[in-house]
Legacy VTK file of the C-alpha trace (Angstrom):
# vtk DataFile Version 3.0
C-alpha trace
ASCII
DATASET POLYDATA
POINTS 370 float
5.415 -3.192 28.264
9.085 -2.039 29.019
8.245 1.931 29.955
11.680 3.077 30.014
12.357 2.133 26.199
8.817 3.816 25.899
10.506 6.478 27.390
13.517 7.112 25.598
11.638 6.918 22.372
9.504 9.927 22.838
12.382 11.733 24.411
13.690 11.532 21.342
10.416 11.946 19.375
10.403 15.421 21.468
13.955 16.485 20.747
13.392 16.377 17.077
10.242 18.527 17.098
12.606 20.972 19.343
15.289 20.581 16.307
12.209 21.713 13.583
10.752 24.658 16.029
12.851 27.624 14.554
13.865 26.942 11.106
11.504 24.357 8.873
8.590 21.820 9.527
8.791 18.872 11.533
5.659 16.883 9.818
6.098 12.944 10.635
7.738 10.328 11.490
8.273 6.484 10.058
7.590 3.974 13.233
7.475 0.431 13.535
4.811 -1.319 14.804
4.881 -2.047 18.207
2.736 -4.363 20.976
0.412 -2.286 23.430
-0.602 -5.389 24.985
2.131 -8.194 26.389
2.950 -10.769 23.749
5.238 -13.648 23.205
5.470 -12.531 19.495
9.035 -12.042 17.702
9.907 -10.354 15.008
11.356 -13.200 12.543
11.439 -10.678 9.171
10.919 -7.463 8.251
11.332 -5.846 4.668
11.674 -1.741 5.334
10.732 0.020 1.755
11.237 3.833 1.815
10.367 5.497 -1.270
10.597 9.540 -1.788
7.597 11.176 -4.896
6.744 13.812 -6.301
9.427 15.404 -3.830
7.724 16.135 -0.833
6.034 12.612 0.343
7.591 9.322 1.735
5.696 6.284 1.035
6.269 3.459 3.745
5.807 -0.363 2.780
6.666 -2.860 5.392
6.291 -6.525 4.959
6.490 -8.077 8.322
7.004 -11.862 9.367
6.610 -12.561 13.107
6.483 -15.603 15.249
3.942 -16.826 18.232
5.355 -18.917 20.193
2.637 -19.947 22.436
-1.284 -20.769 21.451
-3.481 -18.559 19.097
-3.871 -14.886 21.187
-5.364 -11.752 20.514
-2.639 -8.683 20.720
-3.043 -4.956 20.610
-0.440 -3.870 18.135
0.226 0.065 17.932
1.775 2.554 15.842
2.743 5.883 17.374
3.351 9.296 16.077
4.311 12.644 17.224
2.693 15.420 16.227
4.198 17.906 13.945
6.042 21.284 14.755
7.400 24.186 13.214
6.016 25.581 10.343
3.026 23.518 9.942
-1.220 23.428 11.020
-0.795 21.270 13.846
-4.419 20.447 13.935
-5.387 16.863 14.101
-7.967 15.749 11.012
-11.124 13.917 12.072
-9.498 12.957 15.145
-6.346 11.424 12.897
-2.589 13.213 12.535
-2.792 15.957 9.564
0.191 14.566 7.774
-0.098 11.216 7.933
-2.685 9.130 5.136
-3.336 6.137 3.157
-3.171 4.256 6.428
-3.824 0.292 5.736
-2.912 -2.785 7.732
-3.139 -6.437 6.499
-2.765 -9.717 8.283
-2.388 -12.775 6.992
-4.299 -11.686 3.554
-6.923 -9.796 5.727
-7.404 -5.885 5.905
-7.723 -5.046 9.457
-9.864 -2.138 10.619
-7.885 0.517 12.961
-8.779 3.098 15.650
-6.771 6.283 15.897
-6.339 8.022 19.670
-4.820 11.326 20.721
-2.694 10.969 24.114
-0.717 13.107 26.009
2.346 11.022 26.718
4.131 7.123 26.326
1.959 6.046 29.610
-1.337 5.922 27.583
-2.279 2.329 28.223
-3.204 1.635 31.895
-6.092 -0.883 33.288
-6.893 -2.467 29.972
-7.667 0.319 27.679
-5.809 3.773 25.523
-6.069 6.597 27.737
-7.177 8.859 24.853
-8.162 12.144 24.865
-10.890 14.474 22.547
-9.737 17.099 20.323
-11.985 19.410 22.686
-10.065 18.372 25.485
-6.404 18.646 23.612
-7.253 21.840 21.471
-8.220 24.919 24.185
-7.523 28.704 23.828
-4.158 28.787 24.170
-3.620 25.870 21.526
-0.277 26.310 19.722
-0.880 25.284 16.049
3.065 25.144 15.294
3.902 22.939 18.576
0.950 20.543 19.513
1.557 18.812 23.194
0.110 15.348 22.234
0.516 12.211 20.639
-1.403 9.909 18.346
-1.527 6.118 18.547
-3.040 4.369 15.532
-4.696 0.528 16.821
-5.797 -2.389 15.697
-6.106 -5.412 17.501
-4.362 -8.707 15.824
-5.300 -12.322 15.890
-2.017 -14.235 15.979
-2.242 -17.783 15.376
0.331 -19.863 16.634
3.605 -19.877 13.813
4.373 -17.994 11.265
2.110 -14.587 10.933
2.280 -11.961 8.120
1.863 -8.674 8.204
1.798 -5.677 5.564
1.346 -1.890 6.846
1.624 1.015 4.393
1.132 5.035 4.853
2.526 7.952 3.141
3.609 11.163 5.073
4.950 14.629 4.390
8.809 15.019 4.244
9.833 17.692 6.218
12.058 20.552 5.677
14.273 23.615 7.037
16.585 26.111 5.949
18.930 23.361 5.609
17.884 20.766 4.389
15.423 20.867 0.809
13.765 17.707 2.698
14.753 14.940 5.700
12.744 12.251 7.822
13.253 10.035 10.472
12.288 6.430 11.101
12.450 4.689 14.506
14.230 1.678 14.317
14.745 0.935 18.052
10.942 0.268 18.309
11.610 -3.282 17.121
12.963 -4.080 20.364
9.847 -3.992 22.109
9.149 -7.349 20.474
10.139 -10.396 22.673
13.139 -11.339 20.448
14.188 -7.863 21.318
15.835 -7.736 17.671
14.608 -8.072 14.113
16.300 -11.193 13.068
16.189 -10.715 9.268
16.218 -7.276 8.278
16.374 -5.164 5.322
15.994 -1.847 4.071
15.569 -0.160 0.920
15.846 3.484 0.290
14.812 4.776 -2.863
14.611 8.670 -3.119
14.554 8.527 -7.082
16.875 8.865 -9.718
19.726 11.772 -10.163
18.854 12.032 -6.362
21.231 12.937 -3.665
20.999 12.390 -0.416
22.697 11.441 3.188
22.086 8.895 5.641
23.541 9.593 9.733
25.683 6.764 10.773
24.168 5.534 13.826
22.791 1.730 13.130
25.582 0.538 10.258
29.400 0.352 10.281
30.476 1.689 7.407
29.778 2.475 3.426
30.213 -1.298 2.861
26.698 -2.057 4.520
25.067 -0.189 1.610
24.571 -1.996 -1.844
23.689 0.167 -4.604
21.242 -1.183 -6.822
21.669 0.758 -10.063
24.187 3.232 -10.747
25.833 5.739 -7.909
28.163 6.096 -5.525
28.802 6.265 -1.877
31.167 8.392 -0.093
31.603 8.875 3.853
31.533 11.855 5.728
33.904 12.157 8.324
33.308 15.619 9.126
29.508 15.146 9.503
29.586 11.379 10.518
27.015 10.860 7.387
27.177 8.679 3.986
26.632 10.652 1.237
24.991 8.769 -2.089
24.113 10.259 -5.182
22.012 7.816 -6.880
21.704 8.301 -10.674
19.214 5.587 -11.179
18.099 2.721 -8.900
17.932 2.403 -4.663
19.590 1.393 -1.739
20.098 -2.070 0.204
20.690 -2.528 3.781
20.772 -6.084 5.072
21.325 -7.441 8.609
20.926 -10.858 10.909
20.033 -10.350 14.030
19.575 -6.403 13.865
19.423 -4.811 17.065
19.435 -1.232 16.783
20.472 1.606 19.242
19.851 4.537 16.811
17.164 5.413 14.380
17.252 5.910 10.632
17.879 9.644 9.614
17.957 11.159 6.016
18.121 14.166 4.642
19.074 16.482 1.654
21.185 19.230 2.514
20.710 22.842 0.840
23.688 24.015 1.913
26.482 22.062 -0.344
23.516 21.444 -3.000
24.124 24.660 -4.906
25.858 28.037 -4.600
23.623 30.332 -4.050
23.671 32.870 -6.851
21.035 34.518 -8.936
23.317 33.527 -11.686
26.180 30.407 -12.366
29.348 31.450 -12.262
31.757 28.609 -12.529
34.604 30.808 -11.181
32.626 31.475 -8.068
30.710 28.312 -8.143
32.951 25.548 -7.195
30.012 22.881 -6.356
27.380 22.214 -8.505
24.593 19.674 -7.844
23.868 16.287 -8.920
20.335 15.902 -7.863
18.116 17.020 -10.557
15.414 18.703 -8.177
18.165 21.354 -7.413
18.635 22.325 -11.268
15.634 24.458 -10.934
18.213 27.216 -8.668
20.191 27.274 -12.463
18.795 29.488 -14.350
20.870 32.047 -15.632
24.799 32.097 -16.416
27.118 35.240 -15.788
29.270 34.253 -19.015
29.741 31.360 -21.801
32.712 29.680 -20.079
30.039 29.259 -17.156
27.183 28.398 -19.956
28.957 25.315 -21.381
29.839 23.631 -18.065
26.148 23.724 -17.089
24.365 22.790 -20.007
26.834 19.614 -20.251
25.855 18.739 -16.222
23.248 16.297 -17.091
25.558 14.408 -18.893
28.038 14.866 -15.848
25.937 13.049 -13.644
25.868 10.161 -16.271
30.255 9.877 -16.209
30.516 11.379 -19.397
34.191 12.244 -20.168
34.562 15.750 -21.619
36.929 16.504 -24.676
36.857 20.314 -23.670
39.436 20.747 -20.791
37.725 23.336 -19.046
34.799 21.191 -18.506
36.188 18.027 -17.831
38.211 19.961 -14.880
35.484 21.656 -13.420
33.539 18.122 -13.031
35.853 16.207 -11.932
36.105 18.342 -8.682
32.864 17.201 -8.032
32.473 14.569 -5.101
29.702 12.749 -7.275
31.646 12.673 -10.649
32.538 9.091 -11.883
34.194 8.839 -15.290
32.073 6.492 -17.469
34.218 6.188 -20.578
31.508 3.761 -22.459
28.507 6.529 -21.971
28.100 9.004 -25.268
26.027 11.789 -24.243
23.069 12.120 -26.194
19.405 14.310 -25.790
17.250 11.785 -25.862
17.392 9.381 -23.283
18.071 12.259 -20.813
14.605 12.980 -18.417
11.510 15.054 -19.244
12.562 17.376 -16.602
16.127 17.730 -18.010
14.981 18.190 -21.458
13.117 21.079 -20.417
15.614 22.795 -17.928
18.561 22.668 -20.967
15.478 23.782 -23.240
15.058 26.691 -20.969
18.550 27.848 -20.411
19.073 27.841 -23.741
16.215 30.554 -24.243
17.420 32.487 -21.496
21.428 33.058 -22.561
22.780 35.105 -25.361
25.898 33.151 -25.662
LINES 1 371
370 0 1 2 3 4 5 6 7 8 9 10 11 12 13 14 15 16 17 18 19 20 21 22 23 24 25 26 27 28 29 30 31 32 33 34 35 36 37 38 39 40 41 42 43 44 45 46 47 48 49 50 51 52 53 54 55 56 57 58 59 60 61 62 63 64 65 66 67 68 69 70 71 72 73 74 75 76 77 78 79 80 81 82 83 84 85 86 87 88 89 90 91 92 93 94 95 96 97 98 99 100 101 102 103 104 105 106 107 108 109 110 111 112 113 114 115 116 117 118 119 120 121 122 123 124 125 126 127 128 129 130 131 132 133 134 135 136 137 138 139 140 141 142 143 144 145 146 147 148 149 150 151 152 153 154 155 156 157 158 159 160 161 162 163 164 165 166 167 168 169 170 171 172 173 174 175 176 177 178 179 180 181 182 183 184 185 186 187 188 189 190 191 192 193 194 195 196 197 198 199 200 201 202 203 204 205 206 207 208 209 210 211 212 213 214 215 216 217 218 219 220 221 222 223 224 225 226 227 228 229 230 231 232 233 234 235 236 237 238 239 240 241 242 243 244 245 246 247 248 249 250 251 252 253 254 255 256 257 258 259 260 261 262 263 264 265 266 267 268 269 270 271 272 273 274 275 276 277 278 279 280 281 282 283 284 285 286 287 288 289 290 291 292 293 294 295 296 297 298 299 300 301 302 303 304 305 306 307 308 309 310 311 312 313 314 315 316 317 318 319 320 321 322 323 324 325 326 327 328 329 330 331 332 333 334 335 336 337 338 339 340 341 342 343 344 345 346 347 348 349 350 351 352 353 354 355 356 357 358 359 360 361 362 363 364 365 366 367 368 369
C-alpha cells in the first residue's frame, strides 16, 4: 500500500473538517473504493452517479469494472470515511459513521457482507489485520461531539477471479452545509490511483442535483466548460473569479467523460447562499439585482415591497424556462440574470410548471395586495 498517497488523502480529509468547524456541518464524504491488501487489480471502468433528494441527501451509485491480471486472489477492498465536524452529533451508530446508510456492495451478481472499523489514522492496517478501535476506547470524557479524532473504514473482502470483475457499491449520506453554502460535498477522486493501473481508464461521471437546480463545481480535475455535457436543458458558465463552473440545470444532469483519468484533485460541489438571493424580508427589484434560478431558494420570496417588484417575480418560473417577456420592465430585469437564456418557442403556461411552483405563485398571490 503506497502510505504517502494514504497520507495526503486524509490530510486533506482533515483540512475540510477544519473548513466546516466554525460555520456549518461537515457530515460525509463520497470515496472510492480502495485495496487494503496488495493487488494486481486495475481499474478498467467506472460509472460515478451522484444524485442530490429531497435536498439534503446524496445518493452514490458506482458501477465498477476492474481487471486481475494474475490467478483468482482474495483482496481486502476498503472504503474510508472521516468523521463529521461542525455542527453535527459526532457519535458513531452501532459502531458505523452517523451519516452514512444504505451501505451495499455487490460482486459479480453477489451481495457481499461488510465489516465497519473505527481507526485513529491512514496506518490502520499493519501485520495482517485493521487496527480498529472500540467506541469505549475512542469516546472518553473529554469526547468532542462536533470534532471526532477518528476514522471509519468500511470492509469486505473480494474474490477476484482472473478477467473481467464487476462491482456495484451504493450509500446515501447527508449533504453538508454552512453559512455559505445552502448545501456542498466532496468526493475523492485521487483514491483511484491506489489501483495498480494508477488511473481509471474509462471514466464517467454524472451529476444530477435535480431540476431548476443550481449549482457549482471547483475546477481542479477538468479543463474547461467543454468537459461538461448537459443532458437536458441548462447552461454552463465559468467562473474566473472563483475558479468554479457554474450550471443551472432546468431539467436533466451532467456528463463528465475521460480515457485514461488520472486525477490530482477531488470532486467539489456546492450551492452558494450568498449570490442565491438578496437577502431581504421583502423583493425589491430595485434593490434586488439577482434573483435565483434554483427553485429550493424561492421559499426566501415571500413578500414584495411594490407591484413593479410583484410582476417580475411571479413571472420567474417562467424565466428559468427562456420565456421572452412582452413587458419591458421584465424582460430587462431577467435578462441581467447569468442563468437567463431566451427560448423564443416556450409559451408560458400554469400547468406544466412544478407542484412546488404552483404553490409558491399560489402563495404570493395570497400574500400581496397589488
Amino acid at each position: 500500500m503506497k502510505y504517502s498517497i494514504r497520507c495526503l488523502l486524509w490530510l486533506l480529509i482533515a483540512t475540510t473538517q477544519v473548513f466546516f468547524a466554525n460555520d456549518g456541518a461537515y457530515y460525509a464524504s463520497g470515496n472510492h473504493l480502495v485495496p487494503i491488501t496488495d493487488a494486481d487489480i486495475a481499474v478498467t471502468k467506472e460509472i460515478l452517479k451522484v444524485t442530490r433528494y429531497k435536498e439534503e441527501f446524496l445518493s452514490v451509485d458506482v458501477y465498477y469494472e476492474f481487471y486481475n491480471h494474475g490467478n483468482d486472489k482474495k483482496v481486502l477492498v476498503g472504503f474510508e470515511a472521516p468523521s463529521p465536524s461542525g455542527d453535527v452529533d459526532g457519535y458513531p451508530i452501532n459502531g458505523k459513521h452517523p451519516y452514512i446508510n444504505r451501505f451495499s456492495v455487490e460482486m459479480n451478481t453477489v451481495n457481499l457482507s461488510y465489516k465497519t472499523a473505527i481507526v485513529s489514522d491512514s496506518l490502520y492496517y499493519k501485520n495482517g489485520e485493521i487496527l480498529a478501535k472500540t467506541e469505549n476506547e475512542v469516546i472518553g470524557s473529554d469526547f468532542n461531539t462536533n470534532d471526532p479524532e477518528f476514522y471509519y473504514v468500511y470492509h469486505f473482502n473480494a474474490n477476484f477471479k482472473k478477467g473481467k470483475n464487476v462491482i456495484r457499491h451504493k450509500y446515501i449520506f447527508k449533504l453538508s452545509g454552512s453559512v455559505m453554502d445552502k448545501y456542498s460535498f466532496d468526493y475523492i477522486l485521487t483514491a483511484a490511483n491506489r489501483w495498480s493501473n494508477k488511473q481509471i481508464d474509462d471514466f464517467t461521471l454524472i451529476v444530477d442535483m435535480g431540476n431548476e437546480a443550481s449549482f457549482s463545481i471547483n475546477k481542479s480535475f477538468y479543463s474547461g466548460n467543454e468537459d461538461w455535457e448537459i443532458t437536458g436543458k441548462g447552461l454552463k458558465s465559468f467562473n474566473k473569479e472563483r475558479e468554479f463552473t457554474d450550471f443551472y440545470i432546468e431539467e436533466g444532469s451532467l456528463t463528465f467523460h475521460k480515457k485514461n483519468f488520472v486525477s490530482k484533485d477531488e470532486l467539489y460541489i456546492s450551492s452558494s447562499r450568498n449570490f442565491q438571493y438578496c437577502q431581504k424580508e421583502e423583493f425589491d427589484a430595485q434593490e434586488c439585482t439577482i434573483i435565483p434560478f434554483d427553485i429550493s431558494f424561492q421559499e426566501k420570496l415571500q413578500d414584495v415591497k411594490d407591484e413593479k417588484s410583484y410582476k417580475i417575480l411571479r413571472n420567474l418560473p417562467y424565466a428559468r424556462r427562456g420565456y421572452v417577456f412582452k413587458t419591458d420592465f421584465i424582460q430587462a430585469y431577467y435578462q441581467k440574470q447569468s442563468w437567463y437564456t431566451k427560448n423564443p418557442t416556450y409559451v408560458a403556461e400554469l400547468e406544466p410548471l412544478t407542484k412546488a411552483e404552483k404553490n409558491w405563485l399560489k402563495f404570493l398571490k395570497a400574500n400581496v395586495s397589488f
